[in-house]
C-alpha positions in Angstrom: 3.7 1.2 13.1 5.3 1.2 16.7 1.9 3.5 17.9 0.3 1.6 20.7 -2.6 4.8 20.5 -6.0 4.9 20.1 -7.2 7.3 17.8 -8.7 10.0 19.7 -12.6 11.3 19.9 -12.9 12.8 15.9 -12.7 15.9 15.4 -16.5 17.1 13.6 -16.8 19.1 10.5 -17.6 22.3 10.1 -20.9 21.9 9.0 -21.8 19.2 11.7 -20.3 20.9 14.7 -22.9 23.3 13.8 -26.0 21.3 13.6 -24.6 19.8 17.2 -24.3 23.3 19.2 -27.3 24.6 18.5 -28.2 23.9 22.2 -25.0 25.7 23.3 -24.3 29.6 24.0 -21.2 29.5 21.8 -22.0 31.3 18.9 -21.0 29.2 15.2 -19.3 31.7 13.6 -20.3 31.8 9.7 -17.4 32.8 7.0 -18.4 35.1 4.6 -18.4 34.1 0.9 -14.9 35.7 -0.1 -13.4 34.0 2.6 -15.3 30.7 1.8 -13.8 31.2 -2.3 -10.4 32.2 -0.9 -9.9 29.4 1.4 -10.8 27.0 -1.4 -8.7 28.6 -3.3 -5.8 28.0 -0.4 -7.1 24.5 -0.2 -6.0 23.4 -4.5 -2.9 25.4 -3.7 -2.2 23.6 -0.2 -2.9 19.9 -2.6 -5.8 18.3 -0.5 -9.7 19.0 -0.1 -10.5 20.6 3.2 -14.1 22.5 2.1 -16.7 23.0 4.9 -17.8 19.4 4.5 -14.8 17.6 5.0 -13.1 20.2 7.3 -11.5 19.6 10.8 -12.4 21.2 13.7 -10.0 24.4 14.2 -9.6 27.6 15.4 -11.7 31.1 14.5 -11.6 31.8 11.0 -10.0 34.9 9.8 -10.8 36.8 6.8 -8.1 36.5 3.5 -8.0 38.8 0.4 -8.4 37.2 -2.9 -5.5 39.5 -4.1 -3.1 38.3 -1.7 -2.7 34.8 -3.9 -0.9 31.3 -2.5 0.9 33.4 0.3 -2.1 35.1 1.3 -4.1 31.5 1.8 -1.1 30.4 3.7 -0.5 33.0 6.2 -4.5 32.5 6.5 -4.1 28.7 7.4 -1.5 29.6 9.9 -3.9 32.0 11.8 -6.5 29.8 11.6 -4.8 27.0 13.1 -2.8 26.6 16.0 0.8 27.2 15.2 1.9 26.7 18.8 0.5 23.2 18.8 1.8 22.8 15.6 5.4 23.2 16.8 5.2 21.1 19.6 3.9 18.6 18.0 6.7 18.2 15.8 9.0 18.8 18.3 7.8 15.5 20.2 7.4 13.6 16.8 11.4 14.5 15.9 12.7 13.0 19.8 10.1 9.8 18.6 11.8 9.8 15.4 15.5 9.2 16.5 15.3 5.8 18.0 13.8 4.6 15.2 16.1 6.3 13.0 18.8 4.7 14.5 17.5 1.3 14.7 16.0 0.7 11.6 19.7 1.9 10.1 21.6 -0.8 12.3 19.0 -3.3 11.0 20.2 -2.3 7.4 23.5 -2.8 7.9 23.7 0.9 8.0 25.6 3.7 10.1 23.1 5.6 12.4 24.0 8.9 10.9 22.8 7.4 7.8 19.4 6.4 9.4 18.9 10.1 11.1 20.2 12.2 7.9 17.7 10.1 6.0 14.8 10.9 8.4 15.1 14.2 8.5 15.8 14.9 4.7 12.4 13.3 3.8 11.1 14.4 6.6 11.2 18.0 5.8 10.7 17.7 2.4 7.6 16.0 1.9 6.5 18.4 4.6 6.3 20.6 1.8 6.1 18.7 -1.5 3.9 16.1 -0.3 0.2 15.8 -0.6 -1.2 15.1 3.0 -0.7 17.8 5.8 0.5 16.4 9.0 1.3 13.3 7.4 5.3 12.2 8.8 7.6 10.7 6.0 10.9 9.1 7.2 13.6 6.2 7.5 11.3 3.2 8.0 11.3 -0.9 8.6 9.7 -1.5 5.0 12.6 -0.2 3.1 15.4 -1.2 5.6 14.0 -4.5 5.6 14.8 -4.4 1.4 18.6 -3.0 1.5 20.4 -5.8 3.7 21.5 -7.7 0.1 22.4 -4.6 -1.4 25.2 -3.5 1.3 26.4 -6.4 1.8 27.2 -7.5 -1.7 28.1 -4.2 -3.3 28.2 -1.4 -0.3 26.0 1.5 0.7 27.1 3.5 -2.6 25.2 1.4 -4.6 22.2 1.7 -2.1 22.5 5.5 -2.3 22.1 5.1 -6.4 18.9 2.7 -6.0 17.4 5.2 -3.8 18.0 7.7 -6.4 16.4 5.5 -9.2 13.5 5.2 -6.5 12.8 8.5 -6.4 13.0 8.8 -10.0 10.2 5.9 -10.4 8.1 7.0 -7.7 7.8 10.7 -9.8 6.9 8.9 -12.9 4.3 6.6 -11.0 2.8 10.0 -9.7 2.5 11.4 -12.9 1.0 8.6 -14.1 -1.6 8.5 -11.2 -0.3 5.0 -10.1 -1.5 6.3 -6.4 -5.3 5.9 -7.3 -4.9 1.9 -8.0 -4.1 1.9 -4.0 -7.9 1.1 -3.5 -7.8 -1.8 -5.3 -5.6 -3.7 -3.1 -7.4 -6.1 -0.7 -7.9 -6.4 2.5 -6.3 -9.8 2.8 -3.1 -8.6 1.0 -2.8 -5.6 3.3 -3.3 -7.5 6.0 -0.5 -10.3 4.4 1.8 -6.9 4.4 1.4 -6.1 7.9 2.5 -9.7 8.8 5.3 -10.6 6.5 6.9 -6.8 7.6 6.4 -7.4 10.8 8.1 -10.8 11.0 11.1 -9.9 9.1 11.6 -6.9 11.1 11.7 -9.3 14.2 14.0 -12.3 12.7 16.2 -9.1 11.7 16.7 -7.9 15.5 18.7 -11.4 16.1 21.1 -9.9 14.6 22.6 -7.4 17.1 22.9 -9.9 19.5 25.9 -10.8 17.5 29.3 -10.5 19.6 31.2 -8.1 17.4 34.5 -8.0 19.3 34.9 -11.8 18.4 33.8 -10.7 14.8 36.1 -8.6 14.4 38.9 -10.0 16.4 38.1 -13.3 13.8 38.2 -11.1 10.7 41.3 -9.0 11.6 42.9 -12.5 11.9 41.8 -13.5 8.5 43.8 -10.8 7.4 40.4 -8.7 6.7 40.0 -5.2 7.1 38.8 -4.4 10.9 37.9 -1.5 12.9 34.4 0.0 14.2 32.4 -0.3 10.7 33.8 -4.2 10.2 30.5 -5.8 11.2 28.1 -3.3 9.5 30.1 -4.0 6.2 29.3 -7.3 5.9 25.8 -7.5 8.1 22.8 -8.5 5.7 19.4 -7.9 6.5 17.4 -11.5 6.1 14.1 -13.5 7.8 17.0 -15.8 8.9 20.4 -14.8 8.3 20.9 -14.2 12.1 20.6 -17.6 12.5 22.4 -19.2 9.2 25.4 -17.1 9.4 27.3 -18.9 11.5 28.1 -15.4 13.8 29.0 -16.3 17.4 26.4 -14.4 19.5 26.9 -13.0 22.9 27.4 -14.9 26.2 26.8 -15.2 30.0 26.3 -12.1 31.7 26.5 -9.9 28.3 23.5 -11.8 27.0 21.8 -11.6 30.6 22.2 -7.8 30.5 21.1 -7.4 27.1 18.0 -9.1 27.6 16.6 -7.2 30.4 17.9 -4.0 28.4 15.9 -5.6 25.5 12.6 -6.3 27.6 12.9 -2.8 29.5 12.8 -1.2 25.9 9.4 -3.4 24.9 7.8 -3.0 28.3 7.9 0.9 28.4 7.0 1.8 25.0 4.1 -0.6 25.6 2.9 0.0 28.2 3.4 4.0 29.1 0.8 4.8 26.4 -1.3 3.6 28.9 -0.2 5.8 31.8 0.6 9.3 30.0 0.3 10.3 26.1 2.2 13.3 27.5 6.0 12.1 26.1 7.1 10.3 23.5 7.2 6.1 24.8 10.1 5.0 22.5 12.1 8.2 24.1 11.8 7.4 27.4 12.3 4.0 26.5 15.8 4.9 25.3 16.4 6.7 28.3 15.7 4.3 30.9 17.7 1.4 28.5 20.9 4.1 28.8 20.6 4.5 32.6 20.4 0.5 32.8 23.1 0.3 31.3 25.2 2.8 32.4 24.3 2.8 36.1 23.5 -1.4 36.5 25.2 -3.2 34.1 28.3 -1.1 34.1 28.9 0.6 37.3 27.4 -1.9 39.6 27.9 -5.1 37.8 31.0 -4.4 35.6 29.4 -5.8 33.1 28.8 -3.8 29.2 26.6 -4.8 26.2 27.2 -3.5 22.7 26.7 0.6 22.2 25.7 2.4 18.7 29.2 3.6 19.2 31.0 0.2 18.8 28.8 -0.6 15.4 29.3 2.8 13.9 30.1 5.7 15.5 28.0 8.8 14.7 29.8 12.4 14.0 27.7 15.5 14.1 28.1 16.8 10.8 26.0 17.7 7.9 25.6 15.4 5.3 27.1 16.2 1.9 26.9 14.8 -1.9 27.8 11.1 -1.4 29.8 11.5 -4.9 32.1 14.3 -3.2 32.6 12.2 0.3 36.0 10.3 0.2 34.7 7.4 2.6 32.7 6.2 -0.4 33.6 4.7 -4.2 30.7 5.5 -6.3 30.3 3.4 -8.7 30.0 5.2 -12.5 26.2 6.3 -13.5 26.0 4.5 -16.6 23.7 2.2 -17.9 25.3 -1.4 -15.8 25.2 0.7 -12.9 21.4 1.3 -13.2 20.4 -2.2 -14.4 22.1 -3.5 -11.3 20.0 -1.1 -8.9 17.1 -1.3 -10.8 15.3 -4.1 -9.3 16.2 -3.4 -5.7 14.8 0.6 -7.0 11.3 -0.7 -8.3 10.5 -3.0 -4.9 11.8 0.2 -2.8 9.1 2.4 -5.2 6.6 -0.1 -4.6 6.6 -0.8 -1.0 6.9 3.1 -0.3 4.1 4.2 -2.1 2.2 1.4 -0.7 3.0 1.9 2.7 2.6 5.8 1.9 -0.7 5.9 0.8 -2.0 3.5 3.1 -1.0 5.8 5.9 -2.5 8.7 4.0 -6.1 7.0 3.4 -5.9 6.1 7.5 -4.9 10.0 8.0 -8.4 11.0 5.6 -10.3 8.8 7.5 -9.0 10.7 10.8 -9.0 13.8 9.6 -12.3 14.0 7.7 -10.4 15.4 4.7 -8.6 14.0 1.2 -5.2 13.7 0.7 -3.4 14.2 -3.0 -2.3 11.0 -3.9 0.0 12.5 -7.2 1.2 14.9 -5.0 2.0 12.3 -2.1 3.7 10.4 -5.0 5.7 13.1 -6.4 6.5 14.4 -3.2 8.0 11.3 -1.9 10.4 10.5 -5.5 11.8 14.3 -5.0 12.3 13.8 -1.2 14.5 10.3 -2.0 16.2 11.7 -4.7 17.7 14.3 -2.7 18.5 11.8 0.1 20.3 9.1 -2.1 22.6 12.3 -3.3 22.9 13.3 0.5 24.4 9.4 0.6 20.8 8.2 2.3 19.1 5.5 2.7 15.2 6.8 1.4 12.0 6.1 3.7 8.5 6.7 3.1 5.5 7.4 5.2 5.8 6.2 8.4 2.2 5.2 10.4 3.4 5.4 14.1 4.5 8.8 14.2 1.8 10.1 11.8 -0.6 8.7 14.3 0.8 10.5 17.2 1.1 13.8 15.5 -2.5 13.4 13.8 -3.5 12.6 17.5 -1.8 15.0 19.6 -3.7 17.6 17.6 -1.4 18.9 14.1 -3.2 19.4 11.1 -0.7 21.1 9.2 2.6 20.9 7.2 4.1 23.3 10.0 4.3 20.0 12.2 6.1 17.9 9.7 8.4 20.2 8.8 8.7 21.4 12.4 10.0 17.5 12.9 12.5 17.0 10.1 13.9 20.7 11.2 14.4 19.6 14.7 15.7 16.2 13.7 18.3 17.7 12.4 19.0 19.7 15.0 19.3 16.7 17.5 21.5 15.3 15.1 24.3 18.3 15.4 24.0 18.4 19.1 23.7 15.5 20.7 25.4 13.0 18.3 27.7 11.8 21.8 24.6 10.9 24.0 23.5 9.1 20.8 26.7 6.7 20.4 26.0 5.8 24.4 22.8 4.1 23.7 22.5 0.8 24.0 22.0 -1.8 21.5 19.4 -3.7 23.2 17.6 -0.9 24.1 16.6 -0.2 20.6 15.8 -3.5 19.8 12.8 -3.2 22.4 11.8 -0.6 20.2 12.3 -2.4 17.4 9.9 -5.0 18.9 7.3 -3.1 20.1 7.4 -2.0 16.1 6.9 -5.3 15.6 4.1 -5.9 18.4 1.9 -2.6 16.6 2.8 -4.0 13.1 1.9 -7.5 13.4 -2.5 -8.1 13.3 -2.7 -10.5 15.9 -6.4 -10.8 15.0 -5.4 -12.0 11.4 -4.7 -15.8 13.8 -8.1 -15.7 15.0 -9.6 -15.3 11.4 -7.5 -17.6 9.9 -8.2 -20.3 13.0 -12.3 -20.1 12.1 -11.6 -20.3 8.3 -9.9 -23.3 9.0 -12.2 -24.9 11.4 -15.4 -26.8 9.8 -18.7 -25.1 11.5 -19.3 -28.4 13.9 -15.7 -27.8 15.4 -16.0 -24.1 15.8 -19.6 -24.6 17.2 -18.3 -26.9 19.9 -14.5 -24.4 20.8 -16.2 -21.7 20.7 -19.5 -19.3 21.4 -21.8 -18.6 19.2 -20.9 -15.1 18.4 -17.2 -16.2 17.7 -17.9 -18.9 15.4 -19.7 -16.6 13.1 -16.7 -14.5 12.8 -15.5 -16.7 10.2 -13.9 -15.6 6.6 -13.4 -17.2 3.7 -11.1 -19.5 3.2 -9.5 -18.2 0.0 -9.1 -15.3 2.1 -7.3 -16.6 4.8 -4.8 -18.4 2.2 -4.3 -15.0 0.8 -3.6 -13.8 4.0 -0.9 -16.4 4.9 0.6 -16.8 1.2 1.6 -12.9 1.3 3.3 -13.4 5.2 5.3 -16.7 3.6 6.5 -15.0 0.3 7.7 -11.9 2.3 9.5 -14.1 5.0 11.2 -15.9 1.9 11.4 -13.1 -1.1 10.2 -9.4 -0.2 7.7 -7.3 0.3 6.9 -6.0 -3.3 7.0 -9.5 -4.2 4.3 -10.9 -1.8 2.0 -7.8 -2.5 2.6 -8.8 -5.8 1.7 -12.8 -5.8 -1.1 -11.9 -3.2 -2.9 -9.6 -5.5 -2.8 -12.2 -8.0 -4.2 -15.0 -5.8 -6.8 -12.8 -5.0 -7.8 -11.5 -8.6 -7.3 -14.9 -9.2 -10.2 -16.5 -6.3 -12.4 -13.3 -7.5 -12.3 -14.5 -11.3 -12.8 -18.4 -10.2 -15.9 -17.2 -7.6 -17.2 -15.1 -9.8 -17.4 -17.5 -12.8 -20.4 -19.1 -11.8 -22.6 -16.2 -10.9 -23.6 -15.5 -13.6 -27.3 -16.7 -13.9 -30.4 -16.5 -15.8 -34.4 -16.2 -15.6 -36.4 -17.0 -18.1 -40.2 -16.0 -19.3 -42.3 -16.3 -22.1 -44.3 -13.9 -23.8 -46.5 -13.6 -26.9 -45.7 -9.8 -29.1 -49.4 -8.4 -29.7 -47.5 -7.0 -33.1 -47.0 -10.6 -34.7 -48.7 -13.1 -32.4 -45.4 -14.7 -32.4 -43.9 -16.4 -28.9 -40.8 -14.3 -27.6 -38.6 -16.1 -24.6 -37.0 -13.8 -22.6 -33.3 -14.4 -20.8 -32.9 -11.9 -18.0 -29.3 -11.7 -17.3 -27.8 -11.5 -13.8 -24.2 -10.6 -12.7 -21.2 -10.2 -15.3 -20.3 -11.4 -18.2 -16.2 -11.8 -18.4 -13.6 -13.9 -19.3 -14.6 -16.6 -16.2 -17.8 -16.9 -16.4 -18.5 -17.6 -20.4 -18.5 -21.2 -20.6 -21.0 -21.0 -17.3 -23.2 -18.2 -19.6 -23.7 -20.6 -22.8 -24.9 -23.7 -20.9 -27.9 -21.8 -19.6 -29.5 -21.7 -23.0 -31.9 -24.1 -24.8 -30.9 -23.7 -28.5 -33.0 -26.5 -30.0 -36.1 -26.2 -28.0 -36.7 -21.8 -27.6 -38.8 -19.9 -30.2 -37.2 -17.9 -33.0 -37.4 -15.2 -31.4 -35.0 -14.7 -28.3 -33.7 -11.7 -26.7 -31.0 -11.2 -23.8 -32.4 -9.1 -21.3 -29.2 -6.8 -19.3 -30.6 -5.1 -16.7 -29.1 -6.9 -14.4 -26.1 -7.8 -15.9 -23.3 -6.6 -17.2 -20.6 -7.0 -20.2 -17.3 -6.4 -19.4 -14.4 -7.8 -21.8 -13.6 -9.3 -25.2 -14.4 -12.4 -24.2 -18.1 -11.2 -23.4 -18.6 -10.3 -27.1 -16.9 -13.4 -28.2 -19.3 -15.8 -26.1 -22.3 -13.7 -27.5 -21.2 -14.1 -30.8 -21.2 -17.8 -30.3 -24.5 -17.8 -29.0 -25.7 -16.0 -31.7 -24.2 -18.5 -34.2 -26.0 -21.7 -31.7 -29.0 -20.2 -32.5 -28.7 -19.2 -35.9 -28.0 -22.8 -36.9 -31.4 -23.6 -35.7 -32.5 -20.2 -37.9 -33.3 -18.3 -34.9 -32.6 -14.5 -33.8 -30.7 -13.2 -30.5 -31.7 -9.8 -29.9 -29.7 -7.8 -26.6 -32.0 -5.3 -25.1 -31.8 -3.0 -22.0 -27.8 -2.7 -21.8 -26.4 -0.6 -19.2 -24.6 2.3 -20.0 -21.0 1.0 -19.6 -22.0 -2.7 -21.1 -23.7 0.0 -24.1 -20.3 1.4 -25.1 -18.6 -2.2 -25.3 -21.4 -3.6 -27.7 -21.1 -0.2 -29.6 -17.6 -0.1 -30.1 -16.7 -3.6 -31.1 -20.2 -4.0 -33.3 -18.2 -4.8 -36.2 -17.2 -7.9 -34.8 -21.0 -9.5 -34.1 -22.6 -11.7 -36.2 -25.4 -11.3 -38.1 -28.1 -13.8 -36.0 -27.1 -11.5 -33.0 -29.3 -7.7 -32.9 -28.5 -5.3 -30.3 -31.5 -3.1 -29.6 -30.5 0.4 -27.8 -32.4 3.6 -29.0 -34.5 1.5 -31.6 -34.3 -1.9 -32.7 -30.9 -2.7 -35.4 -29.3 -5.2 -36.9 -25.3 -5.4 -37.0 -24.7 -7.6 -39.7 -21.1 -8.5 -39.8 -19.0 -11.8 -40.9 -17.4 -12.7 -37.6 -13.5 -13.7 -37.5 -13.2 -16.9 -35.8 -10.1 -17.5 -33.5 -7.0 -19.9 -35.3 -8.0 -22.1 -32.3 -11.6 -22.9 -33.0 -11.2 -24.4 -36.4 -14.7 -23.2 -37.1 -16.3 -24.4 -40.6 -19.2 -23.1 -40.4 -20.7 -25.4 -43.6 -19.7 -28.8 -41.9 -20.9 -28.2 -38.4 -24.1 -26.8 -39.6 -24.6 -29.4 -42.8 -27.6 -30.4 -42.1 -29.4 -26.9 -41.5 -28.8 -26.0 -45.2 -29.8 -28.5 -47.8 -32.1 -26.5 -48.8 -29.6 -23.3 -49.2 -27.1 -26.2 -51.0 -30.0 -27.7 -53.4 -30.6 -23.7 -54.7 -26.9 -22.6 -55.4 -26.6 -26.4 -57.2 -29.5 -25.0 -59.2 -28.0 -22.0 -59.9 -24.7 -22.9 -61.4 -26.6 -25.7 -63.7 -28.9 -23.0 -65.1 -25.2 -21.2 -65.4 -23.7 -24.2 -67.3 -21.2 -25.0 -64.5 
């Protein structure tokens, strides 16, 4: 996010950069096989897979003693890579890193020192707990965007306890391997994400173009509590509380200043990538906002828009244990405490890791190598716990910065922890130039955030889905009007955008992956098909019709799978043929079962033949519960005879619906209990 940069020309593998200098004088230098073991040994210890087929490109290898255990692999690393690059890599990710800091802090209602303690807390240590190298973890948009309720209604103390509950649930999601079920979120819903953040982020920015003297100057005479932190006490984060508040916002030549300070912000950060890669864009962005301000608006105009100093004025200290700071009432750790925090704690858990670990599956696609998503998981609920005792505000991964570090050339944790070090370091010595900055300034960074954030080719798709073919034949070219989705698609797309604009983020990931499961299970209902053949079995001269089975067999698509049979009319001899198909749920074997009681009335036989493996081990395990018309034919040809238990809902008699298929079975048992004397 905010990273206007084009990934880079990738880096080969090991293995490939050799097949591709053959033709070169360079030499391929070839580790012997106890460095080879060694490094892979480094490589579980370091918590992601970098073997000779998934490795990046870096510098000679060096050889490392097996004896020398996890400190021997990681003084090996560093000589192999470059820790000079490293280093100044993180050093231009940390000056990146304080704008944002500070802006996504003011958005939350927040004091900048809480923004910038936050960042380089997690910062640093996900740098070492965490589970992708290089990866940068931080204060970010998708969690400020969650916190705006919270202070306002209760305070930052009970923020700092939901981001220690976070932390808490983000462990137990990593333990549980939570991290893996990333890749089964869809495209549309990521997409959806992007939007919806983006957006609210935006609307958000409004809100420092609030004029805070006549805020405070209103509240002091409402006999309220004023002085510098008066607006960020009661400032709530919202898609449109900016606007519903009824806050007065700045005038005249104030506004006029703070717009151009606002567009200088935007312009340079978008459009210095272009120039030089060379410098952070959202630094020097800040830097020429300040001398606007400073030497135009101020010296030559007379004119002043709001500083960071007049929201909240940062100090240059270390943080300490928010439960020992007197500027804070924390409320009791019991259990009201907890249930209070808890829902703002789970929707902070959930859009971290998601944001997280889709950074760190764009990072492995970079990279060439695999992150550890437990160890990501982990990683990040230890980081946040530590910053919600440090009185922060938690973060996650943040995609902006991790591009431009991934991109400048780090491959390492040195980098990342090289960031959060230097962070800090800003922190304690230039908190002053800090309070000088201009408000607007990092609201143009805010909005080139917003710029990178928002897919502006999501309109496009969504356009075409909407269009009918004629309409897009005749707006647009050929080529473009086959760029077309499906419409359940784009309604996923712009569902997830409106729910996060209205609820929040975990919500519309939430209601979007529903939707979609939803579309899949009502698309996927009908195909499910058929073909049939007849044969005659050489064994018995008997005719055998064969049902070859396509697609799956679930829940949705039952009712579809009975009416493709003939009951009345096939031979007595039928048999389901899965090669191509496949059984997947309960349902599956309760939709076989009744189509081995259709046929059975007809005194026919349902045999299942050529099951796939996983479709096997259903049939296997639940072959107590098939009827006895139905055989299941894996290794050799058996019968599963078994009284099945109907459903409460299907009222089944099985005597009454079938009545007329057994006179003959009534007429004996009559027979029998007169010869009996009953």
């Amino acid at each position: 996010f905010g990273s206007s940069q084009l990934p880079p020309v990738r880096f080969l593998p090991c293995r490939a950069a050799a097949s591709h200098s053959s033709g070169m004088a360079a030499q391929q230098y070839t580790a012997p096989t106890s460095q080879r073991a060694a490094v892979g040994e480094e490589e579980a210890i370091d918590g992601y897979n970098s073997s000779a087929e998934s490795q990046t490109d870096s510098s000679e290898d060096f050889p490392v003693n097996e004896k020398d255990g996890a400190l021997g692999g990681v003084m090996a690393r560093l000589r192999r890579g470059n820790v000079g690059l490293e280093i100044l890599c993180g050093i231009t990710v940390a000056l990146a890193l304080v704008p944002e800091a500070v802006a996504f802090a003011l958005s939350a209602g927040l004091t900048p020192s809480i923004g910038l303690h936050s960042a380089w807390v997690i910062a640093f240590v996900t740098a070492i707990l965490g589970g992708r190298p290089a990866m940068i973890c931080g204060a970010t948009g998708s969690i400020a965007v969650l916190l705006g309720d919270t202070v306002s209604g209760k305070g930052p103390e009970y923020v700092f306890v939901a981001v220690v509950l976070m932390g808490v649930i983000e462990i137990i999601l990593g333990l549980l391997r939570v991290g893996s079920l990333v890749v089964l979120i869809p495209t549309p819903v990521m997409i959806g994400f992007c939007n919806g953040l983006a957006l609210v982020i935006g609307l958000a920015q409004f809100s420092n173009f609030h004029d805070i003297h006549k805020i405070k100057a209103a509240e002091a005479a409402a006999g309220l509590v004023a002085g510098a932190n008066v607006e960020v006490a009661h400032r709530r984060l919202g898609s449109f509380d900016a606007f519903t508040k009824g806050k007065p916002f700045i005038q005249g030549q104030e506004a006029v200043f703070a717009g151009i300070i606002t567009a200088i912000g935007f312009f340079v950060c978008l459009f210095l990538p272009k120039l030089t890669k060379k410098v952070p864009s959202a630094l020097v962005a800040i830097v020429v906002a300040t001398a606007f301000e400073w030497l135009v608006a101020r010296m030559a105009f007379g004119s002043h828009t709001p500083l960071v100093g007049d929201i909240a004025e940062l100090h240059g200290s270390l943080p300490n244990i928010a439960w020992l700071e007197s500027d804070y009432s924390m409320p009791p750790l019991n259990f009201e405490t907890f249930r209070e925090v808890l829902p703002l704690s789970i929707t902070m858990a959930a859009v971290g890791l998601l944001e997280s670990l889709m950074t760190l599956n764009l990072i492995d696609e970079i990279t060439d190598t695999k992150g550890n998503t437990m160890r990501e998981c982990i990683g990040q609920g230890v980081a946040n716990m530590i910053c919600g005792v440090l009185g922060g505000m938690g973060g996650c991964a943040m995609i902006g910065q991790s591009m431009i570090n991934v991109n400048s050339g780090a491959r390492q944790r040195v980098s990342s922890a090289t960031a959060g070090i230097c962070l800090l370091l800003i922190v304690m010595a230039f908190y002053q130039g800090i309070n000088c900055i201009p408000v607007s300034g990092l609201v143009g960074v805010m909005f080139n955030v917003v710029f990178h954030t928002f897919e502006w080719r999501s309109l496009k798709l969504m356009l075409l889905a909407a269009l009918p073919l004629s309409m897009r034949e005749k707006f647009f070219s050929e080529a473009r009007s086959r760029q077309k989705i499906r419409r359940a698609d784009a309604l996923v797309i712009l569902v997830v955008t409106l729910v996060t604009l209205f609820t929040d983020l975990a919500t519309a990931v939430a209601v979007g992956m529903v939707l979609a499961c939803f579309m899949f299970a009502f698309d996927s209902a009908t195909q499910v098909t058929v073909d049939t053949r007849l044969t005659v079995d050489a064994a018995t001269g008997k005719t055998v019709k064969y049902y070859d089975v396509h697609g799956i067999l679930f829940f949705g698509s039952c009712t579809h799978f009975l009416s493709l049979f003939d009951e009345k009319n096939d031979p007595e001899d039928v048999r389901l043929v899965f090669d191509a198909g496949y059984i997947v749920d309960y349902s599956a074997i309760e939709a076989l079962n009744k189509l081995g009681e259709r046929y059975g009335a007809y005194k026919k036989r349902v045999t299942l033949q050529e099951l796939k493996p996983q479709s096997a081990s259903i049939v296997q395990k639940s072959s107590g519960l098939l009827v006895k018309e139905l055989a299941v034919s894996l290794v050799e040809e058996e019968v599963l005879p078994a009284e099945r238990e109907h459903l409460n809902v299907e009222h089944f008699d099985l005597a009454d619906h079938h009545a007329e298929h057994h006179h003959e079975e009534e007429d004996e048992h009559k027979d029998e209990l007169t010869a009996h004397g009953v």
